[in-house]
mmCIF file of the N, C-alpha and C atoms, coordinates in Angstrom:
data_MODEL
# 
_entry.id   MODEL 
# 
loop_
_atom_site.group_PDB 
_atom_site.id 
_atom_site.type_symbol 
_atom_site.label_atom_id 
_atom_site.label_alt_id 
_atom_site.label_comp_id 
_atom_site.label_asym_id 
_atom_site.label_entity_id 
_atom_site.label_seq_id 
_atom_site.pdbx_PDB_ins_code 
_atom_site.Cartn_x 
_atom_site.Cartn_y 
_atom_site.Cartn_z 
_atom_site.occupancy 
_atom_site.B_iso_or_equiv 
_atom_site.pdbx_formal_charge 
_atom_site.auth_seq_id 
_atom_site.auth_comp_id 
_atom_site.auth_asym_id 
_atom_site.auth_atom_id 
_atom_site.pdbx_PDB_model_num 
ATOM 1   N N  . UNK A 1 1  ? 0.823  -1.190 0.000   1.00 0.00 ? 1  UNK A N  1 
ATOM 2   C CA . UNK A 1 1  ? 0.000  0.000  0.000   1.00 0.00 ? 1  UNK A CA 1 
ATOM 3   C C  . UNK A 1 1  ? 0.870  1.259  0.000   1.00 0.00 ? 1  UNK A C  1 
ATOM 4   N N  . UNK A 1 2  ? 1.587  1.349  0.838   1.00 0.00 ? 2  UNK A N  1 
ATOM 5   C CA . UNK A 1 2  ? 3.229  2.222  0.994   1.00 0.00 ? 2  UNK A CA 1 
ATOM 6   C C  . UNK A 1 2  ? 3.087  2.984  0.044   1.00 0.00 ? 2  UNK A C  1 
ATOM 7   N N  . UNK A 1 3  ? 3.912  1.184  -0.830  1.00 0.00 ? 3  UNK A N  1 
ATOM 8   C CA . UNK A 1 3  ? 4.590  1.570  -2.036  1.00 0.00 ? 3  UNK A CA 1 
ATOM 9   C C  . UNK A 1 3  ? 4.080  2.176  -3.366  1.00 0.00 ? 3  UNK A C  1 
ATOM 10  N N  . UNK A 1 4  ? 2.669  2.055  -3.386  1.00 0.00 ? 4  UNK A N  1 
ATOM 11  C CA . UNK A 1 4  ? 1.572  2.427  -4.179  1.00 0.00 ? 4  UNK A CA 1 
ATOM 12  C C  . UNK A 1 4  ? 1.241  3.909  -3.970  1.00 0.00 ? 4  UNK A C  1 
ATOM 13  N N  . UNK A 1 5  ? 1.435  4.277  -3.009  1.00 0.00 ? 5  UNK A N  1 
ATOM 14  C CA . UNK A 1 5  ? 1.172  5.698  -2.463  1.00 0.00 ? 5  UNK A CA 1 
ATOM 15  C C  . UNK A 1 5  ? 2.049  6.149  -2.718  1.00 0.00 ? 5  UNK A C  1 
ATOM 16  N N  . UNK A 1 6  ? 3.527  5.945  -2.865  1.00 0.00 ? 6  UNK A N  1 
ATOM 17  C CA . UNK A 1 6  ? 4.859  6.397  -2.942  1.00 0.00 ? 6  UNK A CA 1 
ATOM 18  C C  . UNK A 1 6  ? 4.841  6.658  -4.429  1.00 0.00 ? 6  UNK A C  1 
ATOM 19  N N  . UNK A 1 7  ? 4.668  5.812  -4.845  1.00 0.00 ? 7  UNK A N  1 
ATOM 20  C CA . UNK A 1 7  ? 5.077  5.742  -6.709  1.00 0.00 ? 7  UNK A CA 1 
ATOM 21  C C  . UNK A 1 7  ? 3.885  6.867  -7.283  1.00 0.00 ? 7  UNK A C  1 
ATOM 22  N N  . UNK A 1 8  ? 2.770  6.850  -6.654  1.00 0.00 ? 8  UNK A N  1 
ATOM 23  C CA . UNK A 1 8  ? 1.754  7.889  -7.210  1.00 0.00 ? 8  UNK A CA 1 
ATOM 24  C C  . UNK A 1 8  ? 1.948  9.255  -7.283  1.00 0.00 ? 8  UNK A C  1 
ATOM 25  N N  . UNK A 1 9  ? 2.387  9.165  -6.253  1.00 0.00 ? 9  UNK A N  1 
ATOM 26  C CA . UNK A 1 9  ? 2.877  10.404 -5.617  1.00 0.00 ? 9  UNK A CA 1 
ATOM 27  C C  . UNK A 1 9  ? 3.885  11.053 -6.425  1.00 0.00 ? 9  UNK A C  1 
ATOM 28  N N  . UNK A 1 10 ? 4.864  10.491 -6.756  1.00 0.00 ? 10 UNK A N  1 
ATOM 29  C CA . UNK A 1 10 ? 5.919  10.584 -7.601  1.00 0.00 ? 10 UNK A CA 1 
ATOM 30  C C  . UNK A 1 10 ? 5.674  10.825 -8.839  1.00 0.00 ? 10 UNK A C  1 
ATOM 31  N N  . UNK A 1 11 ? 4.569  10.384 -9.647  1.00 0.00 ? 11 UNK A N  1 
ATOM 32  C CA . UNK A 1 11 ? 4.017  10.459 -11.094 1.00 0.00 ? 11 UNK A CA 1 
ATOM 33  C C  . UNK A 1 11 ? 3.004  11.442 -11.503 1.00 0.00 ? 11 UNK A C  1 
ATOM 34  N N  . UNK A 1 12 ? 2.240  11.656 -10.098 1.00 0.00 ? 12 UNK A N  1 
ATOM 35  C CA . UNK A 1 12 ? 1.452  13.186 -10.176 1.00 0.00 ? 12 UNK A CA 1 
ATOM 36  C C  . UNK A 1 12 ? 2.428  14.329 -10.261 1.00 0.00 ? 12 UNK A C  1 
ATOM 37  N N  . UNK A 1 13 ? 3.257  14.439 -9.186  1.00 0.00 ? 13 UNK A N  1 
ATOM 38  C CA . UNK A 1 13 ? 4.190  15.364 -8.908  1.00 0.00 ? 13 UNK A CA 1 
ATOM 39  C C  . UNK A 1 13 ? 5.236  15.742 -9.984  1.00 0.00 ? 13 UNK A C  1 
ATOM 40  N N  . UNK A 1 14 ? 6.175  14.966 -11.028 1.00 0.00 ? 14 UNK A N  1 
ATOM 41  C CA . UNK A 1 14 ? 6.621  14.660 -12.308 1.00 0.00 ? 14 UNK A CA 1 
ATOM 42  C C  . UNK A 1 14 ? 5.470  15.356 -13.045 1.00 0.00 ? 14 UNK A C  1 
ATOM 43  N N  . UNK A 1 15 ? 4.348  14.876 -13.642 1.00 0.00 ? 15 UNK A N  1 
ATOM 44  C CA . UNK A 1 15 ? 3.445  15.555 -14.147 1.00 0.00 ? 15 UNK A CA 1 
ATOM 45  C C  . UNK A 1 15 ? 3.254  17.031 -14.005 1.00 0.00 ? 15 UNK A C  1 
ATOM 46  N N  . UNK A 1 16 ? 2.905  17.539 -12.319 1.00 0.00 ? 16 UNK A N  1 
ATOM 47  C CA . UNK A 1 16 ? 2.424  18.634 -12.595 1.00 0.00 ? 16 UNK A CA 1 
ATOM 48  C C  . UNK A 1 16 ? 3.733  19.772 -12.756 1.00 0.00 ? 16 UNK A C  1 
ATOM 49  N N  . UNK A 1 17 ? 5.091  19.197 -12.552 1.00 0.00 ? 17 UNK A N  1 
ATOM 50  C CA . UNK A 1 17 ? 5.935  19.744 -12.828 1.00 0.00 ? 17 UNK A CA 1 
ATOM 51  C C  . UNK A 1 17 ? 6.458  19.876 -14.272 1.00 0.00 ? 17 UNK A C  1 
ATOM 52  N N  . UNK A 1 18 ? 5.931  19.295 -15.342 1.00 0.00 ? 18 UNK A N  1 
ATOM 53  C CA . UNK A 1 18 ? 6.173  19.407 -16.167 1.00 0.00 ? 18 UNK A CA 1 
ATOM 54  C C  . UNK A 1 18 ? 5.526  20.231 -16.821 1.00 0.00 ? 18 UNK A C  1 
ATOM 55  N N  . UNK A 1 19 ? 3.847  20.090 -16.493 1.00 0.00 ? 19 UNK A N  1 
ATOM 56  C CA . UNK A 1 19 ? 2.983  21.068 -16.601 1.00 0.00 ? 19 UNK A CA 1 
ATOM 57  C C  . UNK A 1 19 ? 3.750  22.651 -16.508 1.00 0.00 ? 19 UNK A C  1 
ATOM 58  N N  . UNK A 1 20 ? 4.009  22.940 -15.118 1.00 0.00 ? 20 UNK A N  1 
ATOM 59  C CA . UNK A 1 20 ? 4.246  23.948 -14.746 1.00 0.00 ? 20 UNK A CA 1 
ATOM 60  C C  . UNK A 1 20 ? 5.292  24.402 -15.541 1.00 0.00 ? 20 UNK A C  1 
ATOM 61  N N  . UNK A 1 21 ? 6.466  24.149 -15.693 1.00 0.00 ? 21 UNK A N  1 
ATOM 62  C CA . UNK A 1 21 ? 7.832  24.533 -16.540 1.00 0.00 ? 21 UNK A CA 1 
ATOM 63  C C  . UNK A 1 21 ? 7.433  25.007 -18.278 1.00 0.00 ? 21 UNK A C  1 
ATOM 64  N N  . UNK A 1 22 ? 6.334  23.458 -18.794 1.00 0.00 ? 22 UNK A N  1 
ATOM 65  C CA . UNK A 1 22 ? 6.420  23.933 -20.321 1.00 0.00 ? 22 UNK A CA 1 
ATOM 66  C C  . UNK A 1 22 ? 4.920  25.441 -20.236 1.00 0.00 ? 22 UNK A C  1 
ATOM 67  N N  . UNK A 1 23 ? 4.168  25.409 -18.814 1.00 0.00 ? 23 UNK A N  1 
ATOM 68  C CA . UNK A 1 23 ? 3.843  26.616 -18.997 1.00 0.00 ? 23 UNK A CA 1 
ATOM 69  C C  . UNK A 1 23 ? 4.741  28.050 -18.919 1.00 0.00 ? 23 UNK A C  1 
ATOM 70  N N  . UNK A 1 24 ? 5.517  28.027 -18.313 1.00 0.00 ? 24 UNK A N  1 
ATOM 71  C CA . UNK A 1 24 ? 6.828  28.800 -18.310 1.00 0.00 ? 24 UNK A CA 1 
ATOM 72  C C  . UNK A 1 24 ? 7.066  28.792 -19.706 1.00 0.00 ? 24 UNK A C  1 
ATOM 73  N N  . UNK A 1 25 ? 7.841  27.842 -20.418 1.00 0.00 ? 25 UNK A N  1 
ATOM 74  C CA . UNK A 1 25 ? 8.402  28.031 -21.645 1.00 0.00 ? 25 UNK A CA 1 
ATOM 75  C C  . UNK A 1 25 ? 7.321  28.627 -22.512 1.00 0.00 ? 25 UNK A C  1 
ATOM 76  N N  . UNK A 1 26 ? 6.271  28.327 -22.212 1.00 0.00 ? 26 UNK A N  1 
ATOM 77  C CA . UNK A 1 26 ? 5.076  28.909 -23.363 1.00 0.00 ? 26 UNK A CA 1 
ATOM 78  C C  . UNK A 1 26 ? 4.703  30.194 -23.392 1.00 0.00 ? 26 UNK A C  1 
ATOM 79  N N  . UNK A 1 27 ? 4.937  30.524 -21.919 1.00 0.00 ? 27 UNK A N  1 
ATOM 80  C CA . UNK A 1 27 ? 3.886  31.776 -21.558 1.00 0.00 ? 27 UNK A CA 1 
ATOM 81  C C  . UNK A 1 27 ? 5.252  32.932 -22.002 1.00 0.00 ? 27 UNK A C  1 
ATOM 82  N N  . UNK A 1 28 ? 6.469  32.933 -22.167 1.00 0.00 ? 28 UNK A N  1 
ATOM 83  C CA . UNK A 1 28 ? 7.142  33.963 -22.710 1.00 0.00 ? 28 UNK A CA 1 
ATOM 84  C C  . UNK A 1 28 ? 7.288  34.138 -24.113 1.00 0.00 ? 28 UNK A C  1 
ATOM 85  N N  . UNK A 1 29 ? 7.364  35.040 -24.572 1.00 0.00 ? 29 UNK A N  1 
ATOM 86  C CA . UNK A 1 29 ? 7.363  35.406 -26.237 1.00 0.00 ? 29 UNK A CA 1 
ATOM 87  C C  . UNK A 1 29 ? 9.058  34.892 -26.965 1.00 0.00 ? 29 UNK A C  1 
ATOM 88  N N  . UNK A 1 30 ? 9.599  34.301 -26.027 1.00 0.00 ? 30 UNK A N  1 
ATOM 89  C CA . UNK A 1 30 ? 10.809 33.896 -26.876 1.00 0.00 ? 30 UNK A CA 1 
ATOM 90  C C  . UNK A 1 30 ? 11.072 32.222 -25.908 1.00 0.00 ? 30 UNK A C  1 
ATOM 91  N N  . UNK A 1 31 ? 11.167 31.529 -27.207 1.00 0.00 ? 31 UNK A N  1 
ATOM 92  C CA . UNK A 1 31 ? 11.303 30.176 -26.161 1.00 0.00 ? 31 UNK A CA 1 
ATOM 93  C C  . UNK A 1 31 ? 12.811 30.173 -25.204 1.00 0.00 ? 31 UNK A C  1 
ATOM 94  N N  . UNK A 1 32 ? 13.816 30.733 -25.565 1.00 0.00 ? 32 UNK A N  1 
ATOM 95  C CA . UNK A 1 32 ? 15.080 30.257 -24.995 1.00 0.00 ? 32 UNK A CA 1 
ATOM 96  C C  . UNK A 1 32 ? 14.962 31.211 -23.340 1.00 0.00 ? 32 UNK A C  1 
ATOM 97  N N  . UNK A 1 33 ? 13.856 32.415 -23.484 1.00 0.00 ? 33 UNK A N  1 
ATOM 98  C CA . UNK A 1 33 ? 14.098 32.659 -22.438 1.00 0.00 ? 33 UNK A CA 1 
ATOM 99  C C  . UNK A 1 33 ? 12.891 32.382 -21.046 1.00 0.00 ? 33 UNK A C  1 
ATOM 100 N N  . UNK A 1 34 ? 11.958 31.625 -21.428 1.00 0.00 ? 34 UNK A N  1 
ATOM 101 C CA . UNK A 1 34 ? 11.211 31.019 -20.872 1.00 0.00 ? 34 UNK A CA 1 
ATOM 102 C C  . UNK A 1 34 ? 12.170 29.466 -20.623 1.00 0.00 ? 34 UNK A C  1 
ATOM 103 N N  . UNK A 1 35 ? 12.708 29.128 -21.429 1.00 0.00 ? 35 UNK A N  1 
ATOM 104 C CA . UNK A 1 35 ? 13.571 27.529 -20.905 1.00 0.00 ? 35 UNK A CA 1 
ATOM 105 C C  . UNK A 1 35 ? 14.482 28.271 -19.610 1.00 0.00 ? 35 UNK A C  1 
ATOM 106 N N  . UNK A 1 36 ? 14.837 29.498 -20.109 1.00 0.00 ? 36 UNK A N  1 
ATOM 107 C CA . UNK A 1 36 ? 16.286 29.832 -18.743 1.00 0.00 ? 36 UNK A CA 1 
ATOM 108 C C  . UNK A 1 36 ? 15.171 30.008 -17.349 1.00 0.00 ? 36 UNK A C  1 
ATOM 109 N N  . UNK A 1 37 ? 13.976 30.708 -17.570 1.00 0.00 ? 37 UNK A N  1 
ATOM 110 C CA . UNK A 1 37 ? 13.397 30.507 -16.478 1.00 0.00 ? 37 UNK A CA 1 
ATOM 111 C C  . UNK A 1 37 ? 13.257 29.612 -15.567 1.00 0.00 ? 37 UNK A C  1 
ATOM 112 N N  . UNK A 1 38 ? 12.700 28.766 -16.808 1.00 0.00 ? 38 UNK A N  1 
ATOM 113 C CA . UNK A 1 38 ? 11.919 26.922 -16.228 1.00 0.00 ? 38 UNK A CA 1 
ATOM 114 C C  . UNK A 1 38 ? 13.692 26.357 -15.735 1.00 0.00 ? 38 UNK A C  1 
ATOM 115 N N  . UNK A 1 39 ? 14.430 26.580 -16.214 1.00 0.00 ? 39 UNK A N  1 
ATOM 116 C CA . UNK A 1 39 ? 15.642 25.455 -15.316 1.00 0.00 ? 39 UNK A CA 1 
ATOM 117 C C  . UNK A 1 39 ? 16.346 26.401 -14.318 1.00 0.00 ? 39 UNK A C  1 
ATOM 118 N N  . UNK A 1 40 ? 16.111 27.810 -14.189 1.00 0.00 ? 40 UNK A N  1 
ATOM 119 C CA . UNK A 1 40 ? 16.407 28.128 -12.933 1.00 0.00 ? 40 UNK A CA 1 
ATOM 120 C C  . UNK A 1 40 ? 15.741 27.953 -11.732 1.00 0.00 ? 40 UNK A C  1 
ATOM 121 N N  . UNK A 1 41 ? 14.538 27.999 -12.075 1.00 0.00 ? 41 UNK A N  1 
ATOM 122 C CA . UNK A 1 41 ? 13.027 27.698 -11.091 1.00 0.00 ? 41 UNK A CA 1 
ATOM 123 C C  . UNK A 1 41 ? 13.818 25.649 -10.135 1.00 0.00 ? 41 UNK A C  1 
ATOM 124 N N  . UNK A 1 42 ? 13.992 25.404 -11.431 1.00 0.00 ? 42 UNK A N  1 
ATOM 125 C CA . UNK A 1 42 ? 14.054 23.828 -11.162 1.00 0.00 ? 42 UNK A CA 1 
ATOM 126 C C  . UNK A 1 42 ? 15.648 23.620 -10.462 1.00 0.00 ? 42 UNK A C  1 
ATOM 127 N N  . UNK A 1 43 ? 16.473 24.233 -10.474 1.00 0.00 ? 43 UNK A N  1 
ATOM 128 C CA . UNK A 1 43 ? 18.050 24.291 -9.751  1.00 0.00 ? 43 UNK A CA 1 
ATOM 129 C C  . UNK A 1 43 ? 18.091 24.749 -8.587  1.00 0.00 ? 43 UNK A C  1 
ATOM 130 N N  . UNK A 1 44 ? 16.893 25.827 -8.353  1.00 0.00 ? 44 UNK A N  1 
ATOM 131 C CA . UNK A 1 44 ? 16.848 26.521 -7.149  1.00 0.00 ? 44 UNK A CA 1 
ATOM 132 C C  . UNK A 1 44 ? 15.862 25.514 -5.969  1.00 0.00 ? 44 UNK A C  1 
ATOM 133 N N  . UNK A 1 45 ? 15.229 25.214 -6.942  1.00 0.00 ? 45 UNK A N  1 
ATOM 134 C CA . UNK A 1 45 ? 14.117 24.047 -6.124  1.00 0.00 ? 45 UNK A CA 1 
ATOM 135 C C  . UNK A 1 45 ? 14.721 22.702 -5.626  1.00 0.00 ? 45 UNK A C  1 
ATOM 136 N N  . UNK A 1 46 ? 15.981 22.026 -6.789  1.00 0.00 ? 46 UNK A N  1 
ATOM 137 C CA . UNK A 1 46 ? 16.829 21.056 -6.189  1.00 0.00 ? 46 UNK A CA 1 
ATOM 138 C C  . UNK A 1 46 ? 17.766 21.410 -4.977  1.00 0.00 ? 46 UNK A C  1 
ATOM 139 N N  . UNK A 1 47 ? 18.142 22.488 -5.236  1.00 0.00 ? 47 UNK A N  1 
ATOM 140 C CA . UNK A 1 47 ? 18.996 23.209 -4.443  1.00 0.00 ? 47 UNK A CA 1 
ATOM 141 C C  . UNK A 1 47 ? 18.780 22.956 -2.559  1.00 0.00 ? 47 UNK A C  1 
ATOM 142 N N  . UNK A 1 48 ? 17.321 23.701 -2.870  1.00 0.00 ? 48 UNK A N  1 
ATOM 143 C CA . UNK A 1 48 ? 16.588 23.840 -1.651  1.00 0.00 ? 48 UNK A CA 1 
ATOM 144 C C  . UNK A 1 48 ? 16.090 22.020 -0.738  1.00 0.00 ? 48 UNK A C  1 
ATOM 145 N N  . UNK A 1 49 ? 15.660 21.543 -1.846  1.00 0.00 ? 49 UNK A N  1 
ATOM 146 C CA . UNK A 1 49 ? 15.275 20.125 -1.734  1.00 0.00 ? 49 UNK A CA 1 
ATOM 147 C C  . UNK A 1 49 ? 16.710 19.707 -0.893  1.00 0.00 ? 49 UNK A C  1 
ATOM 148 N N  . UNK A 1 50 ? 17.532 19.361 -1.609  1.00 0.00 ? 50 UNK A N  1 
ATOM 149 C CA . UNK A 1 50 ? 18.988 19.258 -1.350  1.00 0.00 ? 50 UNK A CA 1 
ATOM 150 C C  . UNK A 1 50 ? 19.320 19.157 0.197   1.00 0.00 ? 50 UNK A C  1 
ATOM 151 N N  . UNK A 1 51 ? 19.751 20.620 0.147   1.00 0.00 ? 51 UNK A N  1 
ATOM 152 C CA . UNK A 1 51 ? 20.008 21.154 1.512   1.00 0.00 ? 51 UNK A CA 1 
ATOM 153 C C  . UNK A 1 51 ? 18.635 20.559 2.823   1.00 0.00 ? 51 UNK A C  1 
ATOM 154 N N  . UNK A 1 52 ? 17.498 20.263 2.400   1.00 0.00 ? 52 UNK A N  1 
ATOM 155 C CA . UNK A 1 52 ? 16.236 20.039 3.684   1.00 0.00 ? 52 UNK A CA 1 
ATOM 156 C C  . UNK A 1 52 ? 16.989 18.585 3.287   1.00 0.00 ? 52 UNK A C  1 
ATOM 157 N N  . UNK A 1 53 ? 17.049 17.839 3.155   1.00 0.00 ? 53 UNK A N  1 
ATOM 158 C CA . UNK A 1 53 ? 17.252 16.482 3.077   1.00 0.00 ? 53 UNK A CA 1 
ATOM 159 C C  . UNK A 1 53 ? 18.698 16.097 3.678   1.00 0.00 ? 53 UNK A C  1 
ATOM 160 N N  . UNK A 1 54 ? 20.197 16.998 3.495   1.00 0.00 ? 54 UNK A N  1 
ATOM 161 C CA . UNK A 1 54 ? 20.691 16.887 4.125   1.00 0.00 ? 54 UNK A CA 1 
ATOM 162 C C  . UNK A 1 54 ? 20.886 17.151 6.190   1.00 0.00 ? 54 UNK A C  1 
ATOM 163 N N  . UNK A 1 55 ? 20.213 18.260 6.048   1.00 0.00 ? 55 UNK A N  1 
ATOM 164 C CA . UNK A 1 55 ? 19.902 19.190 7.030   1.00 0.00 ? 55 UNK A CA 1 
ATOM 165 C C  . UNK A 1 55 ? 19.135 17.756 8.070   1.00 0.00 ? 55 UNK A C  1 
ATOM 166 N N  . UNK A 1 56 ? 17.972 16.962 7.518   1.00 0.00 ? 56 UNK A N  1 
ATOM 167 C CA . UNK A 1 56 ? 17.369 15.970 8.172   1.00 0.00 ? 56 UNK A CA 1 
ATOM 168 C C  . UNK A 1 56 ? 17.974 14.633 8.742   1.00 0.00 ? 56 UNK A C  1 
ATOM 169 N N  . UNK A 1 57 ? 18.700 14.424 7.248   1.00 0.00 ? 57 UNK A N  1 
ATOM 170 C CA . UNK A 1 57 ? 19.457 13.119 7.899   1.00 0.00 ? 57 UNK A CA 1 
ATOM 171 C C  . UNK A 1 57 ? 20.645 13.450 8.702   1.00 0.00 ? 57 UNK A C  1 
ATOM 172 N N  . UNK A 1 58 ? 21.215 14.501 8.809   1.00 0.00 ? 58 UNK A N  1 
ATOM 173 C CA . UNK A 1 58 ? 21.921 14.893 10.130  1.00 0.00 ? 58 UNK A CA 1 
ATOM 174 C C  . UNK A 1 58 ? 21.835 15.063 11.229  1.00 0.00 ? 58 UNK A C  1 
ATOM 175 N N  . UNK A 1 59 ? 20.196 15.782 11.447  1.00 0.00 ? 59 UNK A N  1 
ATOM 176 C CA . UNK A 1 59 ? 19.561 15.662 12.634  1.00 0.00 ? 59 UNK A CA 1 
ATOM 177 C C  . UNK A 1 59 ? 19.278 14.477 13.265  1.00 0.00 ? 59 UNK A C  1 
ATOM 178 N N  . UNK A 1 60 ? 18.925 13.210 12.417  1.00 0.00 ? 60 UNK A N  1 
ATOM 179 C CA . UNK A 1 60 ? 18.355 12.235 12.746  1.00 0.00 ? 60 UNK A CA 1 
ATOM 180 C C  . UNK A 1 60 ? 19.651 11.367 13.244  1.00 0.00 ? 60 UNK A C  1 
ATOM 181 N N  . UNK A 1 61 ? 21.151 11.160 12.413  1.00 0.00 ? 61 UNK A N  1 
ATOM 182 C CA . UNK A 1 61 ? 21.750 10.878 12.916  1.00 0.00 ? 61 UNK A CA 1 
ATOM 183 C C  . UNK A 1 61 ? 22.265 11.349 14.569  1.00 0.00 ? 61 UNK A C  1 
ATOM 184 N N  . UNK A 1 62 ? 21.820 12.470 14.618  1.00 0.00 ? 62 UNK A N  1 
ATOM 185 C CA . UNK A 1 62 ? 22.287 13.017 15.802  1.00 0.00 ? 62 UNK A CA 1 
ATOM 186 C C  . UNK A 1 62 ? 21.683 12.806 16.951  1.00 0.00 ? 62 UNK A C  1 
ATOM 187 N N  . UNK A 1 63 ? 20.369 12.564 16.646  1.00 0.00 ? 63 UNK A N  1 
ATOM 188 C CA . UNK A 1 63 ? 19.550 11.853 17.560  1.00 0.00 ? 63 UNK A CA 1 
ATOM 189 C C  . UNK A 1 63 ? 19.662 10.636 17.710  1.00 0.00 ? 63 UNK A C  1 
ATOM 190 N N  . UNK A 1 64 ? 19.928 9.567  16.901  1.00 0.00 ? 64 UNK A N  1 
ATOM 191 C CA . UNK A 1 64 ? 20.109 7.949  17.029  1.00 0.00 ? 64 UNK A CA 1 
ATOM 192 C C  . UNK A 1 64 ? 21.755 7.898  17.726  1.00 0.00 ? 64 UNK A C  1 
ATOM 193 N N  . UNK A 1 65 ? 22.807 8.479  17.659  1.00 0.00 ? 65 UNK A N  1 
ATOM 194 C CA . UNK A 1 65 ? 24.024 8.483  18.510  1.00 0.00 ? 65 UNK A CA 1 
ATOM 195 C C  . UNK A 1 65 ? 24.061 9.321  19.717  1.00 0.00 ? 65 UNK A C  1 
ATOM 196 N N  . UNK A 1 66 ? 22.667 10.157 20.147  1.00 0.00 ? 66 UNK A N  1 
ATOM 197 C CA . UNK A 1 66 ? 22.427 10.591 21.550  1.00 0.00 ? 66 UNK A CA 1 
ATOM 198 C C  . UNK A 1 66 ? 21.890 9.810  22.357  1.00 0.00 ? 66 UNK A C  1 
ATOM 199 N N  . UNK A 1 67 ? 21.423 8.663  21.941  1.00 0.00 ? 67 UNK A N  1 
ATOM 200 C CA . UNK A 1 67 ? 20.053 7.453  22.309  1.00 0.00 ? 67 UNK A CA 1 
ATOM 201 C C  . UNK A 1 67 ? 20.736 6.307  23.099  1.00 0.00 ? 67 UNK A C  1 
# 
């Protein structure tokens, strides 16, 4: 069930992100500068992703070697 929830999750989210970006590329009057948008949007968002994910499993380690 998890794993079903996991993978969905993952294929909506893919989707509406793709959505979102080629609306970016569309909605500007020149495609190359609607693409620089859509992959800065998406570097800044890994970026951020990134850093919360490291930031967590550090905490968590820090808690399982205080225990």
């Amino acid at each position: 069930m998890a794993s079903g929830v996991l993978n969905d999750g993952r294929q909506v989210g893919s989707a509406v992100g793709v959505a979102l970006l080629g609306s970016l590329v569309a909605g500007t009057a020149h495609f190359e500068s609607g693409m620089r948008v859509g992959l800065t949007i998406s570097g800044c968002r890994f970026l951020v992703s990134t850093l919360i994910a490291l930031t967590a499993v550090r905490g968590r380690r820090e808690s399982v070697a205080t225990v």
